[in-house]
C-alpha positions as CSV (number, residue, x, y, z in Angstrom):
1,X,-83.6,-89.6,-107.9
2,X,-81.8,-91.1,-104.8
3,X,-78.2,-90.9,-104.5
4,X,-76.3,-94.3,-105.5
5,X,-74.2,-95.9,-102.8
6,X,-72.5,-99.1,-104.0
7,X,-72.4,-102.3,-101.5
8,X,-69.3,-104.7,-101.2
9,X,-71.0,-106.9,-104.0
10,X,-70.7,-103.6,-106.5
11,X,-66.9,-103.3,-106.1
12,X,-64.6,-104.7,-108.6
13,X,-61.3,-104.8,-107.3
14,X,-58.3,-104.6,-109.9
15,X,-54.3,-105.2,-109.9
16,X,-52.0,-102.2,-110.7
17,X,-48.1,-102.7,-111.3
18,X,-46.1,-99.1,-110.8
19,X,-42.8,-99.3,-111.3
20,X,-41.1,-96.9,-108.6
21,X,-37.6,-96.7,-110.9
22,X,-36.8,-92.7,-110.6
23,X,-40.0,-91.7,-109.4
24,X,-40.0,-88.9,-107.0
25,X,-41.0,-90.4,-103.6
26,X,-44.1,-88.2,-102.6
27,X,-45.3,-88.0,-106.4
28,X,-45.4,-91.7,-106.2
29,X,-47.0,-92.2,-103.0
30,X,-50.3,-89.4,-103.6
31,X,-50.7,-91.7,-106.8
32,X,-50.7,-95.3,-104.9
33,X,-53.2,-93.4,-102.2
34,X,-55.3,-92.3,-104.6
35,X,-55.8,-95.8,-106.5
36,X,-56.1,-97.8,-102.5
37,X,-58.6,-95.4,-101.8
38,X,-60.7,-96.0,-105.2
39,X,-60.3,-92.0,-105.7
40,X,-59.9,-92.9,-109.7
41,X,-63.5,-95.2,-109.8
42,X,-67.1,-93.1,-110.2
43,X,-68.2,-95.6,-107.9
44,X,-65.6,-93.4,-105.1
45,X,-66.9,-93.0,-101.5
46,X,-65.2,-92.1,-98.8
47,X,-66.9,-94.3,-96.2
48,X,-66.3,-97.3,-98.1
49,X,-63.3,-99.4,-99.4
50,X,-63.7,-98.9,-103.0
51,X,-60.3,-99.5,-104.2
52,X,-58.0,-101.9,-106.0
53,X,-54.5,-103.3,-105.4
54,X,-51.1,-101.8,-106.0
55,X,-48.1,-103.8,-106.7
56,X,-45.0,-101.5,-106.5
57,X,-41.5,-102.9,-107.8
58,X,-38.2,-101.1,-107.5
59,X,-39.1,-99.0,-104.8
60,X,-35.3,-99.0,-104.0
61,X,-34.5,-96.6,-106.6
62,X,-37.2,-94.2,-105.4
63,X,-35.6,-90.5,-105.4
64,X,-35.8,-87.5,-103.3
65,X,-35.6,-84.2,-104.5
66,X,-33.1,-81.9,-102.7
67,X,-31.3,-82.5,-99.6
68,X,-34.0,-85.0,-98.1
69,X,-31.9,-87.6,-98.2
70,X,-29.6,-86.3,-95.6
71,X,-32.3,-84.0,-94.1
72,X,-35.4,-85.9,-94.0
73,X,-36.0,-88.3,-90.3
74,X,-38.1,-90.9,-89.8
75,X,-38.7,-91.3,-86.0
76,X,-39.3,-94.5,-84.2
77,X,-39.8,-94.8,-80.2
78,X,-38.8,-97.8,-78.2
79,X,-41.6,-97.2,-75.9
80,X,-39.0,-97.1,-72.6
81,X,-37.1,-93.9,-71.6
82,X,-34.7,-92.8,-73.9
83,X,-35.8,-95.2,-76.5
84,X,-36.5,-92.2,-79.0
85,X,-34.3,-92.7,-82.4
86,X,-34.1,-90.8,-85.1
87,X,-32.7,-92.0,-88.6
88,X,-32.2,-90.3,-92.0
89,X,-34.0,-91.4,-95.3
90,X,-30.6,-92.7,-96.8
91,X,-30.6,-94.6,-93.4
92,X,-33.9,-96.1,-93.7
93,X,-33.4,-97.2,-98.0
94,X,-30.5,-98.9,-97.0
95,X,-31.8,-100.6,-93.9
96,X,-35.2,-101.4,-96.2
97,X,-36.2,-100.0,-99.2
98,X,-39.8,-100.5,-99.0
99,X,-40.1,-98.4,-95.4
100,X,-39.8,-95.0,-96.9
101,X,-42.8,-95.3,-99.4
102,X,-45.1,-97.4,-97.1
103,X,-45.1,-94.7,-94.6
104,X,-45.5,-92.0,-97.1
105,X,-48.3,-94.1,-98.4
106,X,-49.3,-94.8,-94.8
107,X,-49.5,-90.7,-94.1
108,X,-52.2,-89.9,-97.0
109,X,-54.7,-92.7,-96.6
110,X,-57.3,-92.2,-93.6
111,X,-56.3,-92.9,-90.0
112,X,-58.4,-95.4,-88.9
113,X,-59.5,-99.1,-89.4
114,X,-60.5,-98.2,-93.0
115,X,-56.9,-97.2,-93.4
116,X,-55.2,-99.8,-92.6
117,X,-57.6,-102.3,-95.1
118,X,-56.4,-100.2,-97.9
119,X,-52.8,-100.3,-96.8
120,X,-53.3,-104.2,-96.5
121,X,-53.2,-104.0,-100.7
122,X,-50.4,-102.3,-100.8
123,X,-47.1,-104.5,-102.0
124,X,-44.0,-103.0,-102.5
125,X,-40.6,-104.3,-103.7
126,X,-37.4,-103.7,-103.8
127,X,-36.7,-105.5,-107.3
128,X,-38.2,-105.8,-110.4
129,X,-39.5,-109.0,-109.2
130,X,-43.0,-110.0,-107.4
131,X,-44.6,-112.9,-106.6
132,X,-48.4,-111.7,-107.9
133,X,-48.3,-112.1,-111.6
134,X,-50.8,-114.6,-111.1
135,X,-53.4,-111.8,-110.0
136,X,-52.7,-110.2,-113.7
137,X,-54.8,-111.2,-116.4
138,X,-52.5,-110.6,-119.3
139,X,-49.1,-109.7,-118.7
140,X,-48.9,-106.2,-116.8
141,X,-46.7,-103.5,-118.3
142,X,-45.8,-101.3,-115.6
143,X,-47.8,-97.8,-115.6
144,X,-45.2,-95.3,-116.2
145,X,-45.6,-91.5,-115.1
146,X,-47.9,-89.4,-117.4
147,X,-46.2,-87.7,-120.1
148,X,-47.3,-84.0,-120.6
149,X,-49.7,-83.5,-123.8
150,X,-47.7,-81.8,-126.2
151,X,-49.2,-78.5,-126.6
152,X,-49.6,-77.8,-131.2
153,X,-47.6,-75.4,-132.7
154,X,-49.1,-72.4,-134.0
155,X,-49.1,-72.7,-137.9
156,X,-47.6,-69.6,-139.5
157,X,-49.3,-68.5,-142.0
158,X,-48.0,-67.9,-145.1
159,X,-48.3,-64.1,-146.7
């Protein structure tokens, strides 16, 4: 038996909507990685580009937990002497909203030019509004987070 390994044709390539409304920034981002890289498809290899697009709307009501939002930096470099800056995540959500989880995003998948084809799918929003519900085939009901399976209750027995 010889071991499958899918070619472009073989990949079908679908449209998630996640809605990023009080959803724990790093949480969020491990779950958008994971559907760019095609980690949720059988057909999963890591040398390929298996996975589908990922449409994220109210990424400016992402949260941190803690005190990352006064503690956490994002650095940027000018390129010229002294050009180093240094700015905090409240900083960076009010400058642009969609910076924080792109670069968390950016930080999981891998770091070369297969990364950056998967980051290519990656839209993010500030709003609840897009302009891709033409890429939906019925009307997309944005993926909440998993609820935790409620365990049963022991039945007492009777005596």
């Amino acid at each position: 038996m010889k071991t499958y390994s899918p070619k472009a044709s073989d990949i079908q390539r679908a449209w998630h909507l996640i809605d990023g409304q009080g959803q724990t920034l790093g949480r969020l981002a491990a779950r958008v990685a994971g559907i760019l890289r095609g980690k949720d498809k059988a057909i999963f290899t890591p040398s390929l580009d298996t996975g589908d697009f990922v449409v994220v709307v109210n990424s400016s009501q992402i949260r941190v937990t803690g005190k990352k939002a006064q503690d956490k930096l994002y650095y940027r470099h000018s390129g010229y002497p002294g050009g180093f800056k240094a700015f905090t995540w409240e900083q960076t959500m009010a400058k642009d909203p969609t910076r924080a989880l792109r670069l968390a995003v950016k930080g999981m998948l891998p770091k070369n030019s297969l990364g950056k084809a998967m980051l290519r799918k990656l839209k993010v929003y500030p709003g609840p509004d897009h302009p891709h519900q033409a890429q939906f085939k019925e009307k997309p009901q944005a993926k909440e987070k998993p609820q935790a399976k409620e365990k049963p209750q022991a039945k007492e027995q009777e005596k």
